[in-house]
C-alpha positions as CSV (number, residue, x, y, z in Angstrom):
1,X,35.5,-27.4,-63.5
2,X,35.8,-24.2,-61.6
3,X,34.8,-24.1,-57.7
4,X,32.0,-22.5,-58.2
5,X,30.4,-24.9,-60.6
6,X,32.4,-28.3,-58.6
7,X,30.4,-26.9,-55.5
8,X,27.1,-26.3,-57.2
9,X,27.1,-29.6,-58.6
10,X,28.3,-31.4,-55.8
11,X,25.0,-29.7,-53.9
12,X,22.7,-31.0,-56.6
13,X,24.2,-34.8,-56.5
14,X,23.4,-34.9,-52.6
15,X,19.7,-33.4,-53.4
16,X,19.3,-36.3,-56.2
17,X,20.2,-38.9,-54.2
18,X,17.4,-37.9,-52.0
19,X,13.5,-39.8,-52.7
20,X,11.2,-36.6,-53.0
21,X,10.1,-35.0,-55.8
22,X,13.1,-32.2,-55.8
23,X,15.6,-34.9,-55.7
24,X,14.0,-36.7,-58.9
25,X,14.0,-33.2,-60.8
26,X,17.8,-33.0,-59.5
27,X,18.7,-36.5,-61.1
28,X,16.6,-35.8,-64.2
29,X,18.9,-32.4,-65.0
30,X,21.6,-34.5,-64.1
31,X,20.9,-37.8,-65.7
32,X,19.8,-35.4,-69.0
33,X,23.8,-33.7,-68.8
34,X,25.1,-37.3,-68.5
35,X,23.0,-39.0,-71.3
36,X,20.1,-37.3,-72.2
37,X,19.3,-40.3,-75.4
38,X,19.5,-43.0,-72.4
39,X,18.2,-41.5,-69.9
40,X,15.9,-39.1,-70.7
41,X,15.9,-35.2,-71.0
42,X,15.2,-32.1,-68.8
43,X,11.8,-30.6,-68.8
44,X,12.5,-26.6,-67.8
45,X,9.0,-26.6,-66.3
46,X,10.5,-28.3,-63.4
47,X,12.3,-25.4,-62.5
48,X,9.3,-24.6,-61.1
49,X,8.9,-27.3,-58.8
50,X,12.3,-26.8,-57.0
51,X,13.2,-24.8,-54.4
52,X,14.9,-21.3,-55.8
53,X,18.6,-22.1,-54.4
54,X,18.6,-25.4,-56.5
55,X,17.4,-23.6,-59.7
56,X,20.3,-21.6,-59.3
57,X,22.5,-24.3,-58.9
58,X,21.2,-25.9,-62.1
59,X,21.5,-22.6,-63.8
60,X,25.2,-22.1,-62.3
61,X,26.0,-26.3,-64.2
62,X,24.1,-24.6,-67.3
63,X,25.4,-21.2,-67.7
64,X,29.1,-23.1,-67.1
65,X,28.4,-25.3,-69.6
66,X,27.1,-22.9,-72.7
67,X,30.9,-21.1,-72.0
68,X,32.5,-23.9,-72.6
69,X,34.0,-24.6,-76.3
70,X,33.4,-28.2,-75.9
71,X,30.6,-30.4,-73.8
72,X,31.7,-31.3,-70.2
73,X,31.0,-34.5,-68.9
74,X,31.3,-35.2,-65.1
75,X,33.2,-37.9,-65.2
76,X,35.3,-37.4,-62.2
77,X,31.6,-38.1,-61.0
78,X,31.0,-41.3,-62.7
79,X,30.6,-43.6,-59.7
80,X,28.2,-41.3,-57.9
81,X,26.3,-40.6,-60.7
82,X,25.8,-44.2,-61.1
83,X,24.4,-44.3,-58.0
84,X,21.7,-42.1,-59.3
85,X,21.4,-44.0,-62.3
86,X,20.6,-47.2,-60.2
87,X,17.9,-45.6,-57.9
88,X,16.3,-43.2,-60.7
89,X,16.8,-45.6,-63.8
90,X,17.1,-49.1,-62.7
91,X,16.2,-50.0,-66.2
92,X,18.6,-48.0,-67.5
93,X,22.2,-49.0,-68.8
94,X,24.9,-46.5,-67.2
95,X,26.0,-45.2,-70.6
């Protein structure tokens, strides 16, 4: 993951761990990239509802992603993103 992207994404896990309304859009994009079957997808609408810098940051993870050749998973995130998982999807598994 380029800096760029690692620091983009890192500001998006901070916002999701936050309880407002941005933060669950944030863990919704996130939680969509991580397992969108378990967890649920990503309405685009909700671009709309987030401040403009944190659009851009979901558009820097997005953009990064259609270049790759093969899907990215943030697993070096795992534990962090399980966090999320447990405050945003309780009845979720962490697949």
């Amino acid at each position: 993951m380029e800096d760029r992207v690692r620091f983009a994404f890192e500001k998006l896990l901070n916002i999701a761990h936050q309880d407002t309304g941005q933060g669950r859009r944030v863990a919704n994009f996130i939680l969509a990239w991580w397992n969108a079957e378990v967890h649920g997808g990503f309405d685009l609408t909700d671009l709309a509802n987030v401040d403009p810098h944190i659009g851009e940051d979901m558009a820097t993870i997005f953009t990064w992603l259609a270049r790759e050749e093969d899907l990215v998973y943030p697993h070096d995130y795992r534990s962090e993103i399980e966090q999320i998982i447990a405050r945003w999807r309780p009845q979720a598994q962490t697949a």
